[in-house]
C-alpha positions in Angstrom: 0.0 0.0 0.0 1.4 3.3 -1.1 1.9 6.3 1.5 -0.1 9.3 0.6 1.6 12.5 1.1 0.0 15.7 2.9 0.0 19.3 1.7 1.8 21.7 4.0 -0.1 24.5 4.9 1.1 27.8 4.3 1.3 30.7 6.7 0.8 34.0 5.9 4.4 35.5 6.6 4.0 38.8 9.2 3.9 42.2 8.1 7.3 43.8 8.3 7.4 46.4 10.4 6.9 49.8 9.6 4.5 52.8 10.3 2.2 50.9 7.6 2.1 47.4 9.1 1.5 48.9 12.7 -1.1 50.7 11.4 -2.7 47.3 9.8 -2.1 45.6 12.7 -3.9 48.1 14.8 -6.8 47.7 12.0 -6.9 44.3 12.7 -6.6 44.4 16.0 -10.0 46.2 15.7 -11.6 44.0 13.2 -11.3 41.3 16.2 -8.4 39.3 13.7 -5.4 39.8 16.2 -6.9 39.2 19.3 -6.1 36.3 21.1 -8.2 33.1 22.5 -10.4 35.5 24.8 -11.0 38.0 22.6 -11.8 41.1 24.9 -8.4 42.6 25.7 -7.7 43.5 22.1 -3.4 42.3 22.3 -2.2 40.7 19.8 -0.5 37.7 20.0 3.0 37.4 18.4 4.6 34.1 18.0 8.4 33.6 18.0 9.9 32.0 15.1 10.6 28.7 15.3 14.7 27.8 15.0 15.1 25.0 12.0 15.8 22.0 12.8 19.5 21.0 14.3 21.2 21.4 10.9 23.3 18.2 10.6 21.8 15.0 11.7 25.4 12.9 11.7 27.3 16.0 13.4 26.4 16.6 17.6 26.8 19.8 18.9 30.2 21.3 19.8 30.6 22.1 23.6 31.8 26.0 24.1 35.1 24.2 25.0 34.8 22.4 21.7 38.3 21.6 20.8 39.5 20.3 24.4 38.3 16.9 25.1 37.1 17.6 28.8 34.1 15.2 28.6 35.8 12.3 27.6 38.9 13.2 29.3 36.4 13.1 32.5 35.3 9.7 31.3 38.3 8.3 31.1 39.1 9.7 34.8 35.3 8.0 36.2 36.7 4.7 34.1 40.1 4.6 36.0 39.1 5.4 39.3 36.0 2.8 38.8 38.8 0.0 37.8 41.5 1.4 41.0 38.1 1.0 42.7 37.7 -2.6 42.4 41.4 -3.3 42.9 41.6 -1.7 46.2 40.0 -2.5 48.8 38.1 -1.4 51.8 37.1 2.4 52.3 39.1 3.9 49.6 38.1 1.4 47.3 34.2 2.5 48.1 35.5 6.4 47.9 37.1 5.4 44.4 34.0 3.5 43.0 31.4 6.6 43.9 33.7 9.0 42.3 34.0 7.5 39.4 29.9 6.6 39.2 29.2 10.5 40.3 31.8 11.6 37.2 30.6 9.0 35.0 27.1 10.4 35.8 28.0 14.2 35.6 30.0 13.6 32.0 26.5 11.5 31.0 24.4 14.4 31.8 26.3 17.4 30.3 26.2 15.7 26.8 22.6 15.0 26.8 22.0 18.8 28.2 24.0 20.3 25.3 22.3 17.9 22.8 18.6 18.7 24.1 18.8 22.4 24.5 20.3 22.5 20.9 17.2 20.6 19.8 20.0 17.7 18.1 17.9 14.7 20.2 15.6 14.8 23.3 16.7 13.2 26.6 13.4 14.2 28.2 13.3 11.3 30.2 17.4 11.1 31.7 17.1 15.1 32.4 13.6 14.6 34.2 14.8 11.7 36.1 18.0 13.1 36.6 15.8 15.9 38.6 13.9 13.8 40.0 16.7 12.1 41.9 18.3 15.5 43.1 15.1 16.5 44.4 14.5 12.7 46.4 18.1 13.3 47.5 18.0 16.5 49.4 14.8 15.8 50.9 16.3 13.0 52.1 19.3 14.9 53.2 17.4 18.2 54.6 14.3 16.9 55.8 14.6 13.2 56.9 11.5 13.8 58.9 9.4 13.9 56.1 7.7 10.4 55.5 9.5 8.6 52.7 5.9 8.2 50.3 5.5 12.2 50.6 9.1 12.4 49.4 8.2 9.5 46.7 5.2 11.9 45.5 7.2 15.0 45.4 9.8 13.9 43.4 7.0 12.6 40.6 5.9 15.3 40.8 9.0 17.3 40.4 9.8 15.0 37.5 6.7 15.3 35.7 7.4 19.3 35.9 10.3 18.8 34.3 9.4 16.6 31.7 6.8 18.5 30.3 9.3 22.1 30.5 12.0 20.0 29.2 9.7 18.4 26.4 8.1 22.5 25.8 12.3 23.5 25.2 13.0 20.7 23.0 10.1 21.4 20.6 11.0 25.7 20.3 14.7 24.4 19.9 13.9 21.9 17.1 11.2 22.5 15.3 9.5 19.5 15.7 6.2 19.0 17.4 4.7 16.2 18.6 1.9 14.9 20.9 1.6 11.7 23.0 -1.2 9.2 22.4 
């Protein structure tokens, strides 16, 4: 079975701006054209536009330190102190292994920030969990008298905040648009 395609629509492109497109706009503005949902306060709404789409699918975004390799230079520093973590033993050993999990972790996160907020791939889901976790961890930390549910149901709640900001930035950033089902 074939696909069939769809027509784009077109928008009409904004007036340029000038003494004769304010002048229009205040027109309609007046005819009730520009207002917005509720109709009654007479503003009319202007919408950004929209950034294309990250440019080169094969190529990830370059960090503002772009030709020094810190992130993988801090990977190879979490993989090292995770190996000398398992080769020595007792406390240090245990000190070794959570620094190298914590810089593993942090090195993780900064790539999928940069590639998110430059619209190249969402990581909704790590960035929302990764909040998620901060927020179970102080209240763990700051208030340990809070019962642990109540800190369970805080933190989904603090991650579904940040999913749907986090989803919000990654559709201005890219261009696309999607819904869930």
């Amino acid at each position: 079975m074939a696909r069939r395609s769809r027509k784009r629509r077109r928008r009409p492109r904004p007036p340029a701006s000038g003494p004769e497109s304010q002048s229009g706009s205040q027109t309609a503005v007046a005819e009730g054209r520009g207002r917005g949902d509720d109709g009654d306060r007479g503003v009319e709404r202007r919408r950004r536009p929209r950034r294309p789409r990250y440019r080169d699918p094969d190529e990830r975004p370059k960090a503002p330190w772009a030709p020094f390799p810190l992130v993988e230079l801090v990977v190879l520093v979490a993989l090292v102190l995770l190996i000398g973590g398992f080769a020595v033993r007792g406390h240090r050993g245990t000190l070794m292994i959570g620094a190298g999990l914590v810089l593993g972790t942090l090195a993780g996160l900064e790539l999928s920030i940069r590639e998110h907020l430059a619209g190249y791939r969402s990581h909704t889901a790590l960035l929302a969990g990764a909040i998620a976790l901060a927020v179970l961890v102080a209240l763990t930390l700051l208030a340990p008298s809070i019962p642990a549910i109540l800190r369970l149901v805080i933190a989904a709640a603090a991650f579904a905040a940040a999913a749907r900001l986090l989803v919000r930035t990654f559709q201005r950033r890219s261009g696309l648009s999607f819904r869930f089902r």
